[in-house]
C-alpha positions in Angstrom: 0.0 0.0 0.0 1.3 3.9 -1.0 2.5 5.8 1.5 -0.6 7.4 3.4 0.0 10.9 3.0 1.3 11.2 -0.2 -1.3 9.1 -2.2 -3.9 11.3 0.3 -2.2 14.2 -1.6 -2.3 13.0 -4.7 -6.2 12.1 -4.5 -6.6 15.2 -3.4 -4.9 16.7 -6.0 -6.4 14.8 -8.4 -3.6 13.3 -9.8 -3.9 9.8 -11.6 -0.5 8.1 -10.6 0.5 4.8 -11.7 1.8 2.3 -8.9 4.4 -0.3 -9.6 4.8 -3.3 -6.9 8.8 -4.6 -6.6 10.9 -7.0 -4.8 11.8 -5.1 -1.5 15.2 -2.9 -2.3 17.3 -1.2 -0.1 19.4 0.7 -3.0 18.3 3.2 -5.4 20.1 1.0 -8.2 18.7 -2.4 -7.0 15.4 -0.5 -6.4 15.1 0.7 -10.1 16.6 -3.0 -11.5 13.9 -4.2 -9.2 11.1 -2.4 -10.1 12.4 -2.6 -14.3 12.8 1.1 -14.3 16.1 2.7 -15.7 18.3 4.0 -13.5 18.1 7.7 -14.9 14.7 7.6 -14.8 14.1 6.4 -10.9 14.3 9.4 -8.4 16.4 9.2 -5.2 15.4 11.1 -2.7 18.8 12.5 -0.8 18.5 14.4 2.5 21.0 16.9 3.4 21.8 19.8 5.6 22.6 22.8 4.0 24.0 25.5 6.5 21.9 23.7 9.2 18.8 23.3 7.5 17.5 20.0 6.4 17.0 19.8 2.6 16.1 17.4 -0.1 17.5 17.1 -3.2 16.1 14.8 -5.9 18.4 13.1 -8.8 18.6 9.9 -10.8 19.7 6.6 -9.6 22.4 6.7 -11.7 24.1 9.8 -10.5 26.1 10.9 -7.2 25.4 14.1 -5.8 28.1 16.5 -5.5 28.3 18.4 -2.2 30.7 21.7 -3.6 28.1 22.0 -6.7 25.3 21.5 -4.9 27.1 24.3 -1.9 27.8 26.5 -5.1 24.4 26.3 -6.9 22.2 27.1 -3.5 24.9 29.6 -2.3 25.2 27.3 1.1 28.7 27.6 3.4 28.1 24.3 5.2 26.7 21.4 3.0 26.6 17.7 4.1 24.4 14.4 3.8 22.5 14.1 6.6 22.3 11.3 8.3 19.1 9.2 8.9 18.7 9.2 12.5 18.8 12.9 11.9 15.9 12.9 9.7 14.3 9.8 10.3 12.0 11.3 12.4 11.2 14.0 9.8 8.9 11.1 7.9 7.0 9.2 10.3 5.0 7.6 8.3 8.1 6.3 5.8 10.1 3.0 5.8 13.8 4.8 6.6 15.1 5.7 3.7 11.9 5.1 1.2 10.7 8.9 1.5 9.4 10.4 -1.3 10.9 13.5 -3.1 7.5 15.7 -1.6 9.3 17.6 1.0 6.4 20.3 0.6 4.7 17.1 2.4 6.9 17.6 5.2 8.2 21.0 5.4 11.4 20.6 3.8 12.9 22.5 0.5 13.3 20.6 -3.0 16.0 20.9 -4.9 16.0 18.9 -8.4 18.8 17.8 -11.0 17.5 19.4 -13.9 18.6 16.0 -15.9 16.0 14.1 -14.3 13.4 16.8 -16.5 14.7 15.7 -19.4 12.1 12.4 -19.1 8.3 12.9 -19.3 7.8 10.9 -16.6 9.4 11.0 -12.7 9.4 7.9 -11.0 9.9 7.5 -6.9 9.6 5.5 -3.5 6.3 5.8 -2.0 7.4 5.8 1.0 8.1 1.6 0.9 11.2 0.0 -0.1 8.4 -2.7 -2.4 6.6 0.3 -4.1 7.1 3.0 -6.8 5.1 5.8 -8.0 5.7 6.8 -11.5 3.8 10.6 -12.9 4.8 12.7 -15.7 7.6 15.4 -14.8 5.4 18.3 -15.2 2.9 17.5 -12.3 6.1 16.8 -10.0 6.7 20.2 -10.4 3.4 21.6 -10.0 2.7 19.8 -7.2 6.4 20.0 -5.4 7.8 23.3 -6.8 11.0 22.3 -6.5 13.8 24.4 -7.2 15.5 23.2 -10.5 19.7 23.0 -10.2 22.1 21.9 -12.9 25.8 20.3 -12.9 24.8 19.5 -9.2 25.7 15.5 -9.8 28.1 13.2 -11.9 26.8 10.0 -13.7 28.3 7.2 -11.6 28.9 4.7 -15.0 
C-alpha cells in the first residue's frame, strides 16, 4: 500500500498516478533493476543539511550528488548528507530511507537535478522500499515546486 499521506495528496490533488509493486530494495540501483525502471529515470530522494537546515534534493539513480556544486548552486557555506537518524523522524509515516521526493509534504525545500526533466515521466519511492510511484515530470513540479539546479551530480557509470 502507498505511503498514506502522499497518495492522500495525490487524491486530493487529483492526480492519476501509476503504482508499480517490486521485490523489496534497499538501493536506489537495486530499487530501479527491481522495479524494471532505468536508472536515470528512478528518483532518489537524498536528505542533506545545508547550513543547518535539512533539505532534499532529488536526482537519478544513476548519479552521485556532489556536495561543492550543490554548496555553489544554492549559495550554502556548510553542506553535508544528513544522516538518517537525523531525519528519520522528519517522515513518520516512511520506511527509513523510502521517503518520497515531496518535501512540501513535510516542510522541507526541494531541490532537483535538472537532468531528471529531461524524461516525461518521474518515478519514486512511495514511502516503501516494495513500491514505486511513477507521474509525468510536469505534475512533480506543479505539485512540489522544487527548485531546478544543474551540474549539481556526476553519472556514476
Amino acid at each position: 500500500m502507498s505511503e498514506p499521506r502522499l497518495q492522500r495528496y495525490l487524491h486530493e490533488q487529483g492526480i492519476g498516478f501509476e503504482t508499480i509493486h517490486h521485490a523489496r530494495a534497499q538501493t536506489a540501483h537495486d530499487t530501479a533493476r527491481s522495479a524494471r525502471v532505468d536508472e536515470r529515470e528512478f528518483a532518489k530522494t537524498v536528505v542533506v543539511k545545508l547550513d543547518g537546515r535539512m533539505a532534499m534534493v532529488v536526482l537519478g539513480a544513476d548519479r552521485r550528488l556532489d556536495l561543492s556544486a550543490l554548496g555553489f548552486a544554492t549559495r550554502s557555506k556548510a553542506v553535508e548528507l544528513a544522516q538518517e537518524s537525523e531525519f528519520a523522524t522528519l517522515f513518520p509515516d516512511c520506511e527509513a530511507g523510502a521517503m518520497p521526493p515531496f518535501g512540501n509534504l513535510y516542510g522541507l525545500d526541494v531541490y532537483v537535478d535538472d537532468a531528471l526533466s529531461d524524461d516525461d515521466e518521474i518515478n519514486f519511492n512511495a514511502g516503501t522500499h516494495t513500491e514505486l510511484i511513477r507521474i509525468p515530470f510536469a505534475l512533480f513540479e506543479q505539485l512540489v515546486h522544487p527548485k531546478r539546479l544543474r551540474r549539481i551530480a556526476q553519472i556514476t557509470h
